[in-house]
N, C-alpha and C positions, 0 to 999 in steps of 0.2 A: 449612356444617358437613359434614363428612367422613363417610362411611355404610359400618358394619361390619358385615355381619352375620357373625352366630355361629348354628351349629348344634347343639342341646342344652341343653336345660335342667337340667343335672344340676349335680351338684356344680361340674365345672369348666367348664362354659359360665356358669352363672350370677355366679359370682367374675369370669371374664373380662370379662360384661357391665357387671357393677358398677366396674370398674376402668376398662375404657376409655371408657364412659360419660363417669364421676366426673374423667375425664383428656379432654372436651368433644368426645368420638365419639358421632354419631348412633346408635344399634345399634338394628337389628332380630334378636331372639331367639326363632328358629324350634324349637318344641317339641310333638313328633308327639301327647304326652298330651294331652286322655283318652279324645283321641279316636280312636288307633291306640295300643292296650296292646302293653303287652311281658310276659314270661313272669314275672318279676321284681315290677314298681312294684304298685303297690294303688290308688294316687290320681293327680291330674293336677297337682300341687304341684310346683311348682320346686323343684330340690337336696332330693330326697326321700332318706331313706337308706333303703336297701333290705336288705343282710346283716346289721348291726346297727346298735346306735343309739351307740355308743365311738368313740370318735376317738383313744382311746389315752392311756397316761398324761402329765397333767402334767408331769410328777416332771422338775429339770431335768438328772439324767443319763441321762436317757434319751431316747432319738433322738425322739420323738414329743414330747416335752416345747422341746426345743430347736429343733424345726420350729414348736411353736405361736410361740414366742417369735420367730421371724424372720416369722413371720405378724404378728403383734402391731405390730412396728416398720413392716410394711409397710402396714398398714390394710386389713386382709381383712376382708373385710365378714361371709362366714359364719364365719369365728370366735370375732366380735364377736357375732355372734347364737346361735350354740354357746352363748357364756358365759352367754349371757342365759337359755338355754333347758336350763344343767343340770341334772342328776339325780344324788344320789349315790351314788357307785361307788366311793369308796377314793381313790386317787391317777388317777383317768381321766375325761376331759372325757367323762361318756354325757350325751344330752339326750331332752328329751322329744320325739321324731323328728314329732310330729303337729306340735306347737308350732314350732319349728325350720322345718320347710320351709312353715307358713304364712305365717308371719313373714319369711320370703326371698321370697316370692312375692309378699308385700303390697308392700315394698318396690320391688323390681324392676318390677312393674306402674303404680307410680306414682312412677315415676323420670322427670323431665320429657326426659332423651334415649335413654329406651331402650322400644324395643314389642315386648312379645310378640304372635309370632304362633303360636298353635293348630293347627299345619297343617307332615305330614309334609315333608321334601327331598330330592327324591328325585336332584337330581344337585350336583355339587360347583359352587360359585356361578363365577362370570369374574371378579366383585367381591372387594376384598377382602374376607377371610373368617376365620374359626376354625369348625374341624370337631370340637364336643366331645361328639359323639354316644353317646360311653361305649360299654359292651360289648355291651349287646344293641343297636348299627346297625342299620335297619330293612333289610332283603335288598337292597333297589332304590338305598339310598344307600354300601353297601356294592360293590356290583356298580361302582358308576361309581368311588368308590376302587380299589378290585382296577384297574380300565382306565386310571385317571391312578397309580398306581405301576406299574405293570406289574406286580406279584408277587401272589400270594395273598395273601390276610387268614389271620394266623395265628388256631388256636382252640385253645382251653382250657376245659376244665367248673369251672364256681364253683358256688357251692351256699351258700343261705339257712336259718338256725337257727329252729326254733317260738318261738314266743310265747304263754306260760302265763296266766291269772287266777290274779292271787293269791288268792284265797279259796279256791281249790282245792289251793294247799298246806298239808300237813300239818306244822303248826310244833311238834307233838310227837316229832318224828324230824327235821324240819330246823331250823338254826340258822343265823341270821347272825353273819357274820366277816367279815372281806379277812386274807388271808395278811398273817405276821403284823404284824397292826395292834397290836398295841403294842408293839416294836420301832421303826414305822415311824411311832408318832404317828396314825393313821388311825380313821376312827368303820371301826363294824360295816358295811359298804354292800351285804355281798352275801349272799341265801342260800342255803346249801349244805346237799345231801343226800349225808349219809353213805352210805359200802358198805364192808361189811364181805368178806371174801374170797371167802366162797361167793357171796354178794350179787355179789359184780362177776364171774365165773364164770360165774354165771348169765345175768347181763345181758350181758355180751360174746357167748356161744355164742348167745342169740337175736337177737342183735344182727346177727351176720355170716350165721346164716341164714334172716334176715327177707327179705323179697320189695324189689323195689325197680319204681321207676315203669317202666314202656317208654320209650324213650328216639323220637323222631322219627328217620326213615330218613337223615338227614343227620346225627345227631348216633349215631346207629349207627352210622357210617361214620368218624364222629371215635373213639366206643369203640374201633372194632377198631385206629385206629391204636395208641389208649392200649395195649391189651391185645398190640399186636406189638412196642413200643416206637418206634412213630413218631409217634403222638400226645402228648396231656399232658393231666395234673391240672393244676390250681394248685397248687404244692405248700404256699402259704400261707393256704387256705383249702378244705382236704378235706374231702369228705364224712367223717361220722362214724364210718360202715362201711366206707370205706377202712382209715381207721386202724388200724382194730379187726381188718380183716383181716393187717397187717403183721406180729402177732405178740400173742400172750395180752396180753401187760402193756404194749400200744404205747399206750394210754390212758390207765393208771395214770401213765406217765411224760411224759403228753399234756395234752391239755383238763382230764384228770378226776385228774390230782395233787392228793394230798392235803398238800403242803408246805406248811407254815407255816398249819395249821389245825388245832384240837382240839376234837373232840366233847365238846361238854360233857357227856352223858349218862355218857360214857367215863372223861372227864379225857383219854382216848389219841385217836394224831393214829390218823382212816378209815385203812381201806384204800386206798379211792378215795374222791373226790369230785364230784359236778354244781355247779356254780356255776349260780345265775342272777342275773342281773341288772337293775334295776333299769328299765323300759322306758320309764314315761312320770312327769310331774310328781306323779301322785295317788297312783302306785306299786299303779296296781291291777293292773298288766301286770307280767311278767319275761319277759325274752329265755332263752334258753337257753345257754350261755356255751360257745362251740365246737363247738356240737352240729348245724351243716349238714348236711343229709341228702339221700335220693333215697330215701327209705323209702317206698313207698304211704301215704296217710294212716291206713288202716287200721293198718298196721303201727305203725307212729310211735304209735297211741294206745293198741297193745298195748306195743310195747317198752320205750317213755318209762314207762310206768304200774308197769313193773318197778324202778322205781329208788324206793328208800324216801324219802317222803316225798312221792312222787306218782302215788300209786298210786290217786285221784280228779281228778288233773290234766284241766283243760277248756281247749282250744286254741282261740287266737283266729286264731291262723295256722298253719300247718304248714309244716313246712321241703321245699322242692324245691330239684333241682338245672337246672343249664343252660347251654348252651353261651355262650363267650364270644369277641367280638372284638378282636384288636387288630392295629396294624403293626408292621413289620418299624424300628422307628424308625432303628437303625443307618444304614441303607442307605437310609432316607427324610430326616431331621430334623437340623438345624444346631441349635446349644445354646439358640440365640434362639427354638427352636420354629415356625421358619417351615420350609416344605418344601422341598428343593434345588432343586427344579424352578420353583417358583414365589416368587417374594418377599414376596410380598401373602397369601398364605395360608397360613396356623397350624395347629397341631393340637395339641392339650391331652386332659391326662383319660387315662382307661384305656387308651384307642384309641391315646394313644403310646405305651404301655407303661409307665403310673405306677400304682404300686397303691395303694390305704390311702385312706381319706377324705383327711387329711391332704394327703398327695401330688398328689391330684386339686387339693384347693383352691388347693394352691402354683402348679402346671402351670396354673391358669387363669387364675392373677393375673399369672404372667409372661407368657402370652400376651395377655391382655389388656392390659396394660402396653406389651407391643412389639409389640401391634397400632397402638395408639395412637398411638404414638410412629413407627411406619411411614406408617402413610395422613394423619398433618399432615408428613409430611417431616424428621421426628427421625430421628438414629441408634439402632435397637434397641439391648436391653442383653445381657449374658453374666453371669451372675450367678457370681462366683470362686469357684469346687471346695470352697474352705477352708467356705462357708455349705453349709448340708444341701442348701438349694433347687439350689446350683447343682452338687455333685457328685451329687445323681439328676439330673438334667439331663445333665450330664456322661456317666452312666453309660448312659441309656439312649440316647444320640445317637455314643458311640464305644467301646461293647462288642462282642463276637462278635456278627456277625449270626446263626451257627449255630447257639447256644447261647442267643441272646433268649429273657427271661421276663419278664414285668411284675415291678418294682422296685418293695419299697418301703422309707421312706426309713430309713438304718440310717447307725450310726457308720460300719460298716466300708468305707464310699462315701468316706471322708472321706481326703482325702492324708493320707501319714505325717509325722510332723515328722522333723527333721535326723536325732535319733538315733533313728530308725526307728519309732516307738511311730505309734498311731492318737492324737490327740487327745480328750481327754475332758473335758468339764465339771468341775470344782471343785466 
């Protein structure tokens, strides 16, 4: 029997494992938790989701909808456990994120050809391999990437949203809704704290002159590129006081739109609004719905507590921010995911440049797939532009290398048809 290993137990190491596995690959699945933390995880759980617990809407014209659906035909295992472990949110696969990655981890552990092993790697294997280390790579397994591409590891700041107890919301100023749900057929799934104009005014100005964490001397070093224009945000997952600095009303027309909602108190739609979300199966938890931060904790329990309706808010987590890795995948990655340099070894996950849970789980079923299919002697696959899987694939193995930013997965990835349109779902 043929011996893979995969590095990462994250979203897309653990899909990987599961597929080439299930496809009669021995794999060993090397995962540094919990015994070497990262700035990020909480637990030592496989496929743990860390920034939120959504995978995005079902709904099938829209791009996260039509990626589950090519999930679904493939037999992706955490999808299949997503569904088992939802939570309601409107049209968006959220799950009970505790439930979810115990449930991937029971599995995976008692898979008769896969073994986890507990214990950092600290150099790129000789053996075939997949590297789905995700974005926080531990320094030492990074350091031996940087020396087999030759290039720097690109970085970027991501940042993680609070998580509230509900009983600490005040449901005499908040109300549940999903934009607009009767329109769209949808229950209530989310609840929402009005602001009225002075109210968001108010919370904006303390918002952008709230304190923010120190940053480490390396990731200082990444700010000042941010702040000269040689560095980066993610521009798909900003801190909250980014936004907020971009311009008064860059939140009203952000996270905290109040489109397609009405205060029942009012009858009239907010000013603004906070969504939260829906965090685990008993609903005693909410997420905070785009509200990523670098605020001190202190702050965050002043600033958050400004916004009506949680103004006795009690936090089970608080939002930081933090630096992220990934490669230059252009200039490294053929569409099959394996490395130009090497045939035998894969890269999946954030670290090629895929963004979005989603995206992750795709990236590590097709590595896992054409790892499989490599080390018994199969021809890998290229999955055709026309499926989402394969024009992010596409996109991030033959875009500008100057210009690379983690992808995630969107119609506008998709070829045009004949008379020039983007294709779109029915």
């Amino acid at each position: 029997m043929e011996l893979l290993t995969i590095i990462g137990g994250g979203l897309a190491g653990s899909e990987a494992a599961f597929q080439a596995a299930e496809r009669g690959c021995k794999v060993h699945l090397y995962e540094m938790r919990p015994d070497k933390e990262t700035p990020a995880h909480t637990t030592g759980n496989l496929a743990e989701l860390v920034c939120s617990n959504s995978l995005g809407s079902f709904l099938p014209d829209r791009a996260s909808g039509l990626l589950m659906d090519e999930l679904s035909k493939l037999g992706s295992l955490l999808l299949k456990i997503a569904r088992e472990a939802i939570v309601p949110s409107g049209g968006s696969l959220s799950v009970d994120r505790d439930f979810f990655s115990r449930k991937i981890t029971s599995i995976l552990e008692n898979h008769p050809r896969i073994k986890v092993i507990r214990e950092e790697c600290l150099i790129i294997p000789e053996s075939p391999a997949i590297i789905a280390s995700g974005p926080l790579t531990s320094s030492r397994l990074a350091t031996s990437l940087s020396n087999f591409t030759k290039k720097d590891n690109l970085f970027f700041f991501d940042a993680i949203a609070p998580i509230i107890i509900q009983e600490s919301i005040d449901f005499s100023i908040a109300f549940k809704a999903s934009r607009f749900a009767e329109e769209k057929g949808q229950s209530a799934d989310y609840v929402n704290c009005p602001l009225s104009k002075d109210e968001f005014d108010h919370f904006v100005y303390e918002l952008t002159s709230a304190k923010c964490k120190p940053l480490k001397k390396y990731e200082n070093e990444i700010a000042d590129g941010v702040r000269t224009g040689k560095g980066k945000f993610f521009e798909a997952c900003l801190p909250i006081e980014v936004i907020a600095s971009r311009g008064r009303k860059a939140l009203s027309f952000g996270p905290m739109r109040p489109i397609g909602l009405m205060d029942p108190r009012t009858g009239c739609r907010p000013y603004a609004v906070l969504q939260l979300r829906q965090e685990n199966l008993s609903a005693s938890l909410y997420n905070m719905v785009g509200f990523q931060t670098n605020l001190t904790f202190s702050e965050q329990n002043r600033v958050c507590r400004l916004i009506p309706g949680l103004k006795n808010a009690e936090f089970v987590r608080y939002g930081q921010m933090h630096s992220n890795t990934y490669l230059c995948a252009p200039a490294l990655l053929l569409p099959s995911l394996q490395t130009k340099k090497r045939a035998d070894l894969f890269i999946a996950g954030q670290l090629a440049g895929v963004e979005g849970y989603l995206g992750n789980i795709a990236s590590g079923l097709l590595a896992g797939l054409n790892a499989a299919n490599f080390v018994q002697g199969m021809e890998v696959c290229v999955f055709p532009p026309s499926t989402l899987i394969g024009a992010l694939t596409r996109y991030i193995t033959e875009c500008s290398e100057k210009s690379f930013q983690p992808m995630k997965a969107n119609f506008g990835l998709l070829p045009e048809l004949e008379d020039g349109s983007v294709p779109r779902p029915e």
